[in-house]
Every structure is written in C-alpha cells, then in structure tokens.
C-alpha positions as CSV (number, residue, x, y, z in Angstrom):
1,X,-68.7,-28.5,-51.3
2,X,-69.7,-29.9,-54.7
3,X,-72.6,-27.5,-56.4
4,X,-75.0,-30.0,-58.3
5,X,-75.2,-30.2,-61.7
6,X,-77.8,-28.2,-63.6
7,X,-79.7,-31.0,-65.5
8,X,-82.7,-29.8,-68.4
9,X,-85.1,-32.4,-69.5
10,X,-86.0,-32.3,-73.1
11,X,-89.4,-34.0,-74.0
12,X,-92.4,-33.9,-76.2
13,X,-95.4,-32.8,-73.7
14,X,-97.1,-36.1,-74.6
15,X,-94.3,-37.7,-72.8
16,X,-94.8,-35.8,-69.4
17,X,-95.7,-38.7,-67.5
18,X,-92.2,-40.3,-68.3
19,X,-90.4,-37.4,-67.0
20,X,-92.2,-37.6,-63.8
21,X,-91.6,-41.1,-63.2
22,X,-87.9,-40.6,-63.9
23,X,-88.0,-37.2,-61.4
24,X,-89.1,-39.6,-58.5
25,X,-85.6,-41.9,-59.6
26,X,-83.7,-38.8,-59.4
27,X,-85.4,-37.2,-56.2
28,X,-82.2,-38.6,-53.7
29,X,-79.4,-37.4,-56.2
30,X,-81.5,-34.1,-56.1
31,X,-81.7,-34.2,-52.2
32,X,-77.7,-34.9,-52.1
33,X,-76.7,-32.1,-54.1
34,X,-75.9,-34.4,-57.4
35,X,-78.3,-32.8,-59.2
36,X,-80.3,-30.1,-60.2
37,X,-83.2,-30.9,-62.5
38,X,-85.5,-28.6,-64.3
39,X,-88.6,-29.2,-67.0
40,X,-91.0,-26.8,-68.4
41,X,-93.8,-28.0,-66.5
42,X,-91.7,-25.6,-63.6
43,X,-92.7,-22.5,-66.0
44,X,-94.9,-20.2,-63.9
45,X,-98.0,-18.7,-65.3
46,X,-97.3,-15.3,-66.8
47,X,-93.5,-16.6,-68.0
48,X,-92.2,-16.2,-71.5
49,X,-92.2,-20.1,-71.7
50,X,-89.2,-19.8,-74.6
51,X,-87.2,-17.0,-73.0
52,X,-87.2,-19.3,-69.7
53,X,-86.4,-22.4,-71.2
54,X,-83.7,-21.0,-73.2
55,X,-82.2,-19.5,-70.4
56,X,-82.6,-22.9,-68.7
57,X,-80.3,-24.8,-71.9
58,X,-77.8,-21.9,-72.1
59,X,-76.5,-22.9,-68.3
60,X,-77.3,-27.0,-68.5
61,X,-74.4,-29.2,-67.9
62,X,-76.7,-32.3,-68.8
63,X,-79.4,-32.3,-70.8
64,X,-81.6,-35.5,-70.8
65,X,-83.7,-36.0,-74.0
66,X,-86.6,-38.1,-73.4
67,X,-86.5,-39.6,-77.0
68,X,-90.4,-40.8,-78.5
69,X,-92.1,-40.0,-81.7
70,X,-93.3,-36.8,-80.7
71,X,-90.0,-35.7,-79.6
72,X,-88.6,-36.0,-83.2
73,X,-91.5,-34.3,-85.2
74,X,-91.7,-31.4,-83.1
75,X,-90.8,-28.6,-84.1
76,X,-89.9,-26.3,-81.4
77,X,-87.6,-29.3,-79.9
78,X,-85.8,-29.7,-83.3
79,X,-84.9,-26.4,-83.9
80,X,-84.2,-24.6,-80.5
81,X,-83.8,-27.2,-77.7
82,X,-81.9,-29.3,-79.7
83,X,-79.7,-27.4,-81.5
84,X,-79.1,-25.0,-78.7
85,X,-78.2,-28.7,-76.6
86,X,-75.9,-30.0,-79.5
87,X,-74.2,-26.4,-79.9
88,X,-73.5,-26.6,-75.9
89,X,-72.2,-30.3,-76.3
90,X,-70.1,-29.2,-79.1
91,X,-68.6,-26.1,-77.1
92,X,-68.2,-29.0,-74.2
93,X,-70.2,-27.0,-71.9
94,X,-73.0,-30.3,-71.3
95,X,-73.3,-33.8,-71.5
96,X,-76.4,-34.8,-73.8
97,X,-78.3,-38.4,-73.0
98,X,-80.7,-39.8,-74.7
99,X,-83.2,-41.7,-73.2
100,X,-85.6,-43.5,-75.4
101,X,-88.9,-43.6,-74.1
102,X,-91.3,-44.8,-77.2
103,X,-90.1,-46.8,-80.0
104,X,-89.2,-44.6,-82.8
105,X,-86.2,-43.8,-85.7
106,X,-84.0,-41.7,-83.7
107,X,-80.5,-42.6,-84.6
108,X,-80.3,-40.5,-87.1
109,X,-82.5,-37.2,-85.6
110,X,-80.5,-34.2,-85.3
111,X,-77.0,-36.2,-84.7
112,X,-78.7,-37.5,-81.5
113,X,-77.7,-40.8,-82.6
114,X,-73.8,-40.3,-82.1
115,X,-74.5,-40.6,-78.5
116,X,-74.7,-43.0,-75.8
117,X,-78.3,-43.8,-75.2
118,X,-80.7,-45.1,-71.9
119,X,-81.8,-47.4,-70.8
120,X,-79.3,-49.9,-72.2
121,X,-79.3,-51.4,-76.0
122,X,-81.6,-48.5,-75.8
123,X,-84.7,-50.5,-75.1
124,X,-87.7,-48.1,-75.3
125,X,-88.6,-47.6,-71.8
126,X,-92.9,-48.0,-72.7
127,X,-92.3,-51.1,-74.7
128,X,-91.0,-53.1,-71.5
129,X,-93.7,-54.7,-69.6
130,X,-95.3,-52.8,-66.4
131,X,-93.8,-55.0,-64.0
132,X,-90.4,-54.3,-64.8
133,X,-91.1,-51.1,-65.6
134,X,-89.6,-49.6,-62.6
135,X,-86.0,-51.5,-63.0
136,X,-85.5,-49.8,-66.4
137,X,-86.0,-46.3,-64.4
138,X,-84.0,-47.8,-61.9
139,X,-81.0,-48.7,-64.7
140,X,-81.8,-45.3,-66.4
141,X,-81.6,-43.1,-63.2
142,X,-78.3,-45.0,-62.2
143,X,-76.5,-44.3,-65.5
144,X,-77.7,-40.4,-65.1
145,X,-75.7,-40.4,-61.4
146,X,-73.2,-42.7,-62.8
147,X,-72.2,-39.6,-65.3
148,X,-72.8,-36.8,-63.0
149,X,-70.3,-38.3,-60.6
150,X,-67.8,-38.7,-63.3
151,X,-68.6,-34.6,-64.2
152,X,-68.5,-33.7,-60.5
153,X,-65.0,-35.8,-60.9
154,X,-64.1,-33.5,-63.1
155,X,-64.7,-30.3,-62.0
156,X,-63.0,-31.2,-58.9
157,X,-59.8,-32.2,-60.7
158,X,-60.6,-28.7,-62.3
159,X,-61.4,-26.8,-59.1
160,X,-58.2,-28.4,-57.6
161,X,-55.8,-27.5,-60.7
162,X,-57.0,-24.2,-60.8
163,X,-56.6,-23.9,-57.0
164,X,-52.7,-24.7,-57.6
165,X,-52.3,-22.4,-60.6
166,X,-53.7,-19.7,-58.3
167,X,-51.3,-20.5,-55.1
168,X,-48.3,-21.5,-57.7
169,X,-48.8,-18.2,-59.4
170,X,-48.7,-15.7,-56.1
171,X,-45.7,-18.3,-54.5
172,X,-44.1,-17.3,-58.2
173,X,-45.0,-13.1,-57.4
174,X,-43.4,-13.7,-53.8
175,X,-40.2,-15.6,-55.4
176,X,-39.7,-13.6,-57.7
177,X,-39.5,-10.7,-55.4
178,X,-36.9,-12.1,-53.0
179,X,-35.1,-13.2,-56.4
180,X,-32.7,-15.6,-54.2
181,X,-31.4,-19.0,-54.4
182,X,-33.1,-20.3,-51.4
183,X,-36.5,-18.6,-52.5
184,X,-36.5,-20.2,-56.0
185,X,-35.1,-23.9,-54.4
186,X,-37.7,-23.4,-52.2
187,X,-40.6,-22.8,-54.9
188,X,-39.5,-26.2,-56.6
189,X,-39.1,-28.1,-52.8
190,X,-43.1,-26.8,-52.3
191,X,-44.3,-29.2,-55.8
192,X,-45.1,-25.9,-57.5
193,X,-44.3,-25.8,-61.4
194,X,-46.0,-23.4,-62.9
195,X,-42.5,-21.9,-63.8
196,X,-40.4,-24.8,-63.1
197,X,-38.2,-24.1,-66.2
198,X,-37.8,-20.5,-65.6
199,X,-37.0,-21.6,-62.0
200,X,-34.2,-23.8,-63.0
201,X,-32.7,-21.2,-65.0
202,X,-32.6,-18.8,-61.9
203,X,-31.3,-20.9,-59.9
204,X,-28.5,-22.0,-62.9
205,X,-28.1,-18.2,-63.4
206,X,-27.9,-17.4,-59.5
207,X,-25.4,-20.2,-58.7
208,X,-22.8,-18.8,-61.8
209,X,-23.0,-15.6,-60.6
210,X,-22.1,-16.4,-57.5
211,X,-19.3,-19.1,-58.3
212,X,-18.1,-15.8,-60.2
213,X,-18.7,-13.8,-57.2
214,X,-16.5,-15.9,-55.2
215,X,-13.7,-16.6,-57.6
216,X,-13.7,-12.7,-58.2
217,X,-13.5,-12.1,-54.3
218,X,-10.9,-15.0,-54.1
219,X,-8.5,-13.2,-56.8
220,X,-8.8,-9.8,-55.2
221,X,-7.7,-11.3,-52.3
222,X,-5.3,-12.7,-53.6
223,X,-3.9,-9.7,-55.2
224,X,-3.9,-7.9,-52.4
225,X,-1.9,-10.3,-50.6
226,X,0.4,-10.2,-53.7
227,X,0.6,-6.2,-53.1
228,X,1.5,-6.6,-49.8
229,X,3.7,-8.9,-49.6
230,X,5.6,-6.5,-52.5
231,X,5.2,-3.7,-50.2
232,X,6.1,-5.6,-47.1
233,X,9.5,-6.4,-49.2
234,X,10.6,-3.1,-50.6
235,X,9.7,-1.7,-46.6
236,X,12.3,-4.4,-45.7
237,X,14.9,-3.8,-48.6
238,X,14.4,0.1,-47.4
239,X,15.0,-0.9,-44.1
240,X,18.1,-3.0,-44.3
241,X,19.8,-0.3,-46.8
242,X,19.4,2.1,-44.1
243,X,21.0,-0.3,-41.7
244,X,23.6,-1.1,-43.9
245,X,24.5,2.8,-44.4
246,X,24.3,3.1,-40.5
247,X,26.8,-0.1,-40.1
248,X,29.0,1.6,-42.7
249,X,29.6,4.7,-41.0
250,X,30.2,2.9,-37.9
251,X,32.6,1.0,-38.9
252,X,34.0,3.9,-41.4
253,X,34.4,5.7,-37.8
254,X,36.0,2.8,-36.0
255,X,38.8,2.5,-38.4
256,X,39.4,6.2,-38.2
257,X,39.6,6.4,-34.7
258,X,41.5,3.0,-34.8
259,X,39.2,0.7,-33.1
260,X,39.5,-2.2,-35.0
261,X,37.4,-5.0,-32.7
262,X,35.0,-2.7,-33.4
263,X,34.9,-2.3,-36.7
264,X,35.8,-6.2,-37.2
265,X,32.3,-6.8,-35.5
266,X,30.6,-4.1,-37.4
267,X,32.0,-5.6,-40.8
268,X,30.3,-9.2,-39.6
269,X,27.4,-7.4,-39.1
270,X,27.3,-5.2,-41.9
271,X,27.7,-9.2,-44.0
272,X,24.8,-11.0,-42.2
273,X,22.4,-7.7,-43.4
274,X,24.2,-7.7,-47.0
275,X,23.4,-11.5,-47.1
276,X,20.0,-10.9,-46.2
277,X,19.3,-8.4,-48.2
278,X,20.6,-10.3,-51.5
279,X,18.0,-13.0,-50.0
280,X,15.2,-10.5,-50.4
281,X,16.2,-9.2,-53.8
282,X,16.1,-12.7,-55.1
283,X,12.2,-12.5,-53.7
284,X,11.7,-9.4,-54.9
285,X,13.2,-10.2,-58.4
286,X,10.7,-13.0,-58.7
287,X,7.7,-10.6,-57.8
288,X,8.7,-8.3,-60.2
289,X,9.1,-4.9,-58.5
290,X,13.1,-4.6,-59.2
C-alpha cells in the first residue's frame, strides 16, 4: 500500500486564501492517500512556529511554492524555506513547484526559475478572471497529482527493486551454501542476478572440475583394468609353467617305464600348453611386464 506523499506549502501569509482554495482541489488526492499536505496555518498555539516548520521541509517530498510578491521579499521564506527546499531538491529528496499566484519577477528568485511552473505558461492564478478562476485550480491541482503519481511510480519501481535485491541477496546466502551446480543453475533459472557473473563462473568452475573428476575416475579405471589384466596374465604364464613342468615329468616317466602312447600324448599335450603360453608372452611382452 502506497504511503502518500508528504507535500509543504510555501507561501507569503498574505497569500493564505490561495492556499486554501488550492487545499479544497487537493482534499480527494488527500482522502486517497496521494497526498499529505501541510501549511503553517496547522501550527498549534504554544509551537516553536520555525522549529515545526523546519521539521516539516526536512521530510517534504514536494514542496509547492505559492509564488506572489510577498513571497519573494520575505525574508524568512528566502533564507530558510527556500533554501532548505532547493538544498532538499538538490540532494533529490523533493520535487519543488512553483505556482504563481500574483503577478511578480520570479524567474530569477532564489533559482526558483529553473523549474517547471503552475498553472501553465505560468499565468498568475489572481490575474485570471473570477469565473474561470476555479479551472486554473482545477489545471494546477491536476498537475500536483499528475507529479505525485509519477513519484509514487517511482518509489514503487524502488520498493520493488529493492524487494528483489533483498530476496536475490538471501537466494545468493542459500546458494552459496549448497555450492552445487544445480543450486547455482537454479539461482539464474529463478531471474535473480545480483551475482549473475559470479554465478556463471561457478557453474564454469563446477562443470571443469567435474569433467576432471570424471576423466580422473575414468583413467583410474582404466589403470586398474590395465593391472589386472597384467596380473591376470603372469597368474596364467605361472599356471601353464607349472603344467608344463607337471606334463614333463610325466612324460619324462613314461619313457622310462617305456610307455610310449603315453608319453606320445603327453608330448601333444605338453605342445598345445607351450603354444599357448608363447601366445601369452606375446601379450605380456606388449604390456610390458616381461
């Protein structure tokens, strides 16, 4: 819900009678929460009149300056409400509008001439006729709402942005504490970029390291397929020397006790495990391990 706008008339005291006529124009955007307008003539008996109308500028976000001929030879207006006013346009902290009430050389009073002025061509509003009188408040009040709604605009964009920064910055606390791919894709996916680039980067940095990761795990594997297969192959050379031994003295025995079918199929033998074993030396060559 929009808060209104605190709004701080300006005026020379002879001019009161314009400030309420322009109050009654404003009374609705008062009544919808657009606005929140204060004069001096709200100053309760017993106040510090200056200390409450200074506290009044120091927290205006428009300040309407009901421009006559008193307004620029006073004193007090030129050298507090004004220049506290300018100082608080120049900080960008209010919108100053002049609104020229009595016909007088104000264009060059204070600087107040650098800004846009009411009603338009800046007609004095006392020099139109009584009749019309009412349509120049009318046009005057309307530009007044027509530049709080563009500050309310404003703030809200504000409001909004600074809502996002807020929820971006504890999505980034939460992200950051996970620290994983899907966290940081995830940040992006939501429209948060508060950190987009750093973001990007982790997500760069988290994907290398684990392409690295799995080329790592990949090699290992690798290797130890390597070292089994080379002890899987020196097993088997063991195994088929011991056979070949076993075959020998077999056959050694066969002859010696002349049983020669015997040791005919025993020699056959011993060939098909001597062939196979020259097989597995070529494999074994070509690993490296003899």
């Amino acid at each position: 819900m929009q808060k209104p706008l605190k709004t701080f008339i300006c005026y020379a005291r002879e001019d009161h009678d314009a400030v309420d006529d322009l109050r009654k124009h404003l009374k609705q955007a008062e009544k919808n929460k657009i606005l929140e307008i204060w004069d001096d003539g709200e100053i309760l008996a017993g106040q510090n009149w200056d200390k409450a109308i200074k506290i009044r500028l120091k927290t205006a976000q428009i300040i309407l300056m009901l421009v006559s001929v008193d307004f620029i030879n006073s004193d007090y207006i030129g050298t507090t409400e004004l220049q506290a006013a300018l100082k608080r346009h120049r900080d960008g902290e209010a919108t100053l509008i002049p609104i020229i009430v009595r016909r007088c050389d104000w264009n060059e009073h204070f600087g107040i001439g650098q800004f846009q002025a009411l009603p338009k061509e800046a007609r004095p509003i006392k020099s139109v006729e009584l009749s019309i009188r009412e349509e120049i408040y009318y046009e005057v009040a309307q530009g007044i709402k027509s530049v709080a709604q563009e500050i309310h605009t404003k703030i809200a964009v504000s409001s909004s942005t600074e809502r996002q920064r807020i929820k971006d910055k504890a999505a980034w606390k939460a992200v950051k504490e996970l620290n994983t791919l899907e966290a940081y894709e995830n940040y992006l996916e939501d429209g948060n970029n508060l950190h987009q680039e750093e973001a990007q980067i982790c997500i760069l940095d988290i994907t290398e390291a684990e392409a690295k990761r799995k080329a790592e795990a990949a090699a290992q594997r690798k290797l130890e397929a390597k070292r089994l297969r080379e002890a899987e192959t020196l097993l088997a050379l063991e195994k088929l020397e011991k056979e070949i031994e076993e075959i020998k003295n077999k056959k050694n025995y066969a002859v010696q006790n002349q049983n020669y079918e015997d040791a005919a199929n025993l020699r056959d033998a011993e060939i098909r495990l001597v062939r196979q074993m020259d097989l597995i030396k070529v494999e074994a060559k070509d690993m490296g391990i003899i």
